[in-house]
Structures are given as C-alpha cells and as structure tokens.
N, C-alpha and C positions, 0 to 999 in steps of 0.2 A: 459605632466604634466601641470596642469593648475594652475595658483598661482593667486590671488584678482589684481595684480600689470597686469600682463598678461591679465586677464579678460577686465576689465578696457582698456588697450589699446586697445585692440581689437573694443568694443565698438568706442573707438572714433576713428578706422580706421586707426588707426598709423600704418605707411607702417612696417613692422615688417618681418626685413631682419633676416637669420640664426642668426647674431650677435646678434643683439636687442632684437631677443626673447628668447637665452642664457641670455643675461645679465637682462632680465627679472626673468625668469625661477630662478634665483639664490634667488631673494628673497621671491622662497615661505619659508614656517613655519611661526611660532612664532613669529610674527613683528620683524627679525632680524634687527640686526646697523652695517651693513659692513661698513668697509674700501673701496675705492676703489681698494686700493692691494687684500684685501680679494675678493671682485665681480669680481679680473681679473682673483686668485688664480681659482677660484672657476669657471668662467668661462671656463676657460681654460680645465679643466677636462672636458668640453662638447662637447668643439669645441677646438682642441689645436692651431689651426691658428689665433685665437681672439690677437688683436692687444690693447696692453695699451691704446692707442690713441683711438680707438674705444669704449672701456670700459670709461674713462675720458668723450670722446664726448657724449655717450647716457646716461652716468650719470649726466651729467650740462643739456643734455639737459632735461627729464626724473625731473628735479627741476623745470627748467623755464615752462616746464609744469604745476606742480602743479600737477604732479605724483610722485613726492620723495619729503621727507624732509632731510634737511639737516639739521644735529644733531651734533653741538659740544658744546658739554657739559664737555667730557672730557680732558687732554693736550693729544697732536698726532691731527694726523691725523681728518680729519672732517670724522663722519658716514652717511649712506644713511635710511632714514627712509620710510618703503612701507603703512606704521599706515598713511594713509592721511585720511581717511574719519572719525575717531573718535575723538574728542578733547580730550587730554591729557598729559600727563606729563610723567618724566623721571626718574628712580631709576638706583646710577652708583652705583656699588663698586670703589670704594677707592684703592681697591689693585689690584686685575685683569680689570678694566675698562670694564666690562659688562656694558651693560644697556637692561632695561627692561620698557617697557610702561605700566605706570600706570593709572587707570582711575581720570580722571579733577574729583579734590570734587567739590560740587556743586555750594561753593561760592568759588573764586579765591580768593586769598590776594588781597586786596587792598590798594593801598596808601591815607593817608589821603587828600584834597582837597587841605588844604591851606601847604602838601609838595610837592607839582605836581610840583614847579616852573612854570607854568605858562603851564607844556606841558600838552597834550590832551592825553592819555592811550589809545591806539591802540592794543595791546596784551600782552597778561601774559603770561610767559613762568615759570615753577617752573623745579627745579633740587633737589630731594634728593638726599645724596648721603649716604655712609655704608658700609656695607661688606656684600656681598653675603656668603650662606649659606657656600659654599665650603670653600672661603676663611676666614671667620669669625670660623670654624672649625679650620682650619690651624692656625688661632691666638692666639688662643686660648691653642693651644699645645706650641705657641712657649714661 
C-alpha cells in the first residue's frame, strides 16, 4: 500500500526498516491527525512487535524532517499531520476533537503593523473550531 507520506520517503531514500514503513503506511487516507497512541494502536495491527519507542522515535523524527506536522490545536495529546506539502489550516470539533484540513483562504489574517510590538510575522497558523456533523447532530437532540 502506497500512501503520499511513504511516496515521499522513498524519494528521499530514507532507509525504511519494516517498522518505518508501518508507521508510514498508517497515515494513508484523508490527511489523518493521529495521536501517537493511535499511530502505535494502529501500527501494531501491522507488525504486533512494533515497539512505543519506535513509533515515538520515527515520529519526532518524520517532524524534524519536515515530513510530519505536528498539530495541537486541541487539549491532549499533540497530533501528527501527513498534509505537508499544501498550505492550510484546521477545523476541530469541540466535542469529539476531530480535525480536518482546510484549504489557506487566499489572504491570511493579518495583524495590523503598528500592533506587531515591534516582532517580525513569520507564520499564520488559523484554528476554527465547531461541531462536526455527527456531533452537532447529537446536540442538537440533547
């Protein structure tokens, strides 16, 4: 099974031991936001000898690459983001802590000049957040 995240390593030759490319392989779909508990759960089903430590270590490292993001926006746990090559933004719910990538509108927010205190803007990060369909359904009965 071939995932964008998997693709991508390959290209750049990353030695890609059974483990690595398990814990690859976990983020194809739908630009998922694992947990790293979820990427071991989930791992695990692949290879059940995959070790926490392993999952942790190719996940930090798989960041410092500038092949994951690392996404907290919600409270918990930090998520692992595979969405690296399109610029964009974040929709959480509020009650089950999904998130979902949304496309950058075309002008970011920006801070006015003279409230910058004096710093220089280096990146916009935006979070909406709401109730996904499921749960905004459920609230809606209660």
């Amino acid at each position: 099974m071939e995932t964008d995240l998997l693709s991508r390593l390959r290209t750049l030759n990353w030695r890609l031991s059974p483990q690595r490319r398990v814990v690859a392989e976990v983020f194809a779909g739908d630009h998922v936001h694992l947990t790293a508990e979820e990427v071991h759960d989930l791992a695990r089903d692949r290879l059940p000898e995959i070790s926490r430590a392993t999952v942790y270590n190719t996940l930090n490292e798989l960041v410092a690459m500038g092949e994951l993001l690392e996404v907290d926006v919600v409270d918990g746990p930090k998520r692992y983001d595979p969405n690296v090559g399109a610029e964009h933004d974040h929709l959480v719910c509020d009650k089950c802590h999904a998130i979902r990538d949304v496309p950058r509108s075309e002008r970011p927010p920006t801070i006015p000049h003279g409230a910058r205190a004096g710093y220089r803007v280096t990146t916009v990060e935006v979070t909406y957040h709401g109730l996904c369909p499921a749960c905004a359904a459920g609230h809606s009965e209660s």
